[in-house]
N, C-alpha and C positions, 0 to 999 in steps of 0.2 A: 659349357654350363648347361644341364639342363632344363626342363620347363619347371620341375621343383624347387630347384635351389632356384631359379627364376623368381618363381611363387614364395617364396620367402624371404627371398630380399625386399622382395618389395614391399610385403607385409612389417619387414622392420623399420623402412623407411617411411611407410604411410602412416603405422599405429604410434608412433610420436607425436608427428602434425595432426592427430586425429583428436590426441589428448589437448594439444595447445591449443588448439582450434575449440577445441568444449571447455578451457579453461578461460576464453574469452570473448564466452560469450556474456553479455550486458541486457537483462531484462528490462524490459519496455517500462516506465513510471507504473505502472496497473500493475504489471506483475509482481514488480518490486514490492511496492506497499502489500500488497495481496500475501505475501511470503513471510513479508515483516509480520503482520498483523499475527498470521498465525503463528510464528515463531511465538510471539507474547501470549499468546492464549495458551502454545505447550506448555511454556514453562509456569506458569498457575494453576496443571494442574487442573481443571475443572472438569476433565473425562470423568477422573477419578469420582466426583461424586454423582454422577448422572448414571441413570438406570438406563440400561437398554430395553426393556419393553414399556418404557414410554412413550409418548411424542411431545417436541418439545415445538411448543408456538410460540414461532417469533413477532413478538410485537414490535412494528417501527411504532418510536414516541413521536417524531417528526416526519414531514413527508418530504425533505430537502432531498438531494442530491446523495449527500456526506452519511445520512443515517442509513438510505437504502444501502448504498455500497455496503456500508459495514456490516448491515445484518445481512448483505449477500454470503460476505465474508464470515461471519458466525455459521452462518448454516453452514456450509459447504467444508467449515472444518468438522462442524458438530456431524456432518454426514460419513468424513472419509475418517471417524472416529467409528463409525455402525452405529449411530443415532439418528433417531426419524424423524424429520423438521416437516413444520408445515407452517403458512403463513398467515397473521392476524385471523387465527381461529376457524380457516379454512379447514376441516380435516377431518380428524377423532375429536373426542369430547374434552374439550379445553375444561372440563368440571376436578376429568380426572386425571389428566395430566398436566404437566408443570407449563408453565410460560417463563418468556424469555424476552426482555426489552433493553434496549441500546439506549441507554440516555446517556447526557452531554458533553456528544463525540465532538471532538479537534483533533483535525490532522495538516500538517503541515508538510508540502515535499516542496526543496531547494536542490537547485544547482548549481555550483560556482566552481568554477576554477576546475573542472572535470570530476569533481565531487560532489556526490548525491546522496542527499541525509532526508530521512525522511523520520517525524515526530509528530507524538498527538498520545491524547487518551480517552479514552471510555471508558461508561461504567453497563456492565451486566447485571442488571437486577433477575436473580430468577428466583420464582416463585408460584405457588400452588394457590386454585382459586377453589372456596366452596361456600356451596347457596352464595353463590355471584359478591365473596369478601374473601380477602386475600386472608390465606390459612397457614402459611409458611411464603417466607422469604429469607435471600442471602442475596448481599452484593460481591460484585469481583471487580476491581479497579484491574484496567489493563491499560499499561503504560507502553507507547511502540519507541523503539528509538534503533535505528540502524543507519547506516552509512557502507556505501562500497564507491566505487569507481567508475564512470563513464567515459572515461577516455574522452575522445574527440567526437562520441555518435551525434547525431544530428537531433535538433530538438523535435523536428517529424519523425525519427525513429523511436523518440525514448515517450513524444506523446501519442502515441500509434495505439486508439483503441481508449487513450483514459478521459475521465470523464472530465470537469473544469478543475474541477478542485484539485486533480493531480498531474494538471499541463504546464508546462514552462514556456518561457520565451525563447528564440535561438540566444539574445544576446545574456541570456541568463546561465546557458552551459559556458558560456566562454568572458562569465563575467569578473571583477578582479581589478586589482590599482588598474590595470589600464585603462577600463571603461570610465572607474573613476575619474582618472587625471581627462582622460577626454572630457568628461562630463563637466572637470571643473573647469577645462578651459572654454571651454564653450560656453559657459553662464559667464565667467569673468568678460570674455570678450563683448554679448550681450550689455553687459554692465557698463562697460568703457564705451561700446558706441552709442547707446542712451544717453552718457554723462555726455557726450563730446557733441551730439548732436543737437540734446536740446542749450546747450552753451553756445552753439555756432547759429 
């Protein structure tokens, strides 16, 4: 045999494992939600009404944790659309282009039983400011909701990087009647040695 038929066996051997291997790979909590989020802003649609020689000022309404992320996550779709963000009026003239505020985000990510669902919603108020009063406005409700599979990854792998609101506990990936029934024997038992002790 020679080095090419060599060279291509082997390439048909490897470019299967190479597919399975990117077929399982498992996004960290951050990223997950980060994909989600945008996944929900595609599908509403809001390119469509945004002009490209704007900018569009993102206003956080709150200074939590849960608002920055998300106007992280607004921007960074509104950018890799070819729109030009800038923040709480940092920039061009907020007179004459549009503003953009995240008011009242919930987002919720769970792990049980190797499945990972993560939900919440916001609302994007965007709108035009002139002589310092709002001149035009539209809301856009965006609902997140998705789910895939974690397999067995470790809850340092899947919280690698996110922030509180989207970390888990270990006993959380691998939670489920088991933990339950543990859980309930270990209060019952609790229970019994109270009753038996203060009676003795």
């Amino acid at each position: 045999m020679n080095k090419q038929n060599i060279n291509i066996l082997l390439f048909a051997i490897l470019f299967p494992i190479a597919i399975l291997s990117a077929q399982r790979t498992i996004p960290s909590n951050m990223s997950f939600a980060n994909e989600s989020i945008k996944k929900s802003l595609k599908e509403l649609n809001i390119s469509e009404e945004l002009h490209s020689n704007k900018s569009y000022h993102i206003q956080r309404s709150k200074s939590d944790n849960l608002s920055a992320f998300l106007s992280d996550v607004v921007s960074e779709y509104l950018e890799e659309g070819g729109h030009k963000t800038v923040f709480n009026g940092h920039g061009d003239n907020p007179e004459t282009d549009l503003l953009i505020r995240i008011i009242e985000p919930i987002l919720d990510l769970d792990v049980k039983g190797g499945k990972r669902t993560v939900a919440g919603e916001f609302t994007i108020l965007l709108y035009s400011v002139e002589a310092g009063e709002i001149n035009w406005g539209k809301e856009y409700s965006v609902i997140i909701a998705a789910e895939d599979n974690v397999g067995e990854k470790s809850a340092q792998y899947l919280n690698s990087m996110a922030p509180g609101f989207l970390r888990i506990e270990k006993k959380a990936v691998f939670s489920g009647k088991k933990l339950e029934k543990v859980l309930a024997l270990t209060v019952a038992g609790i229970i019994t040695y109270l009753f038996y002790s203060i009676r003795g």
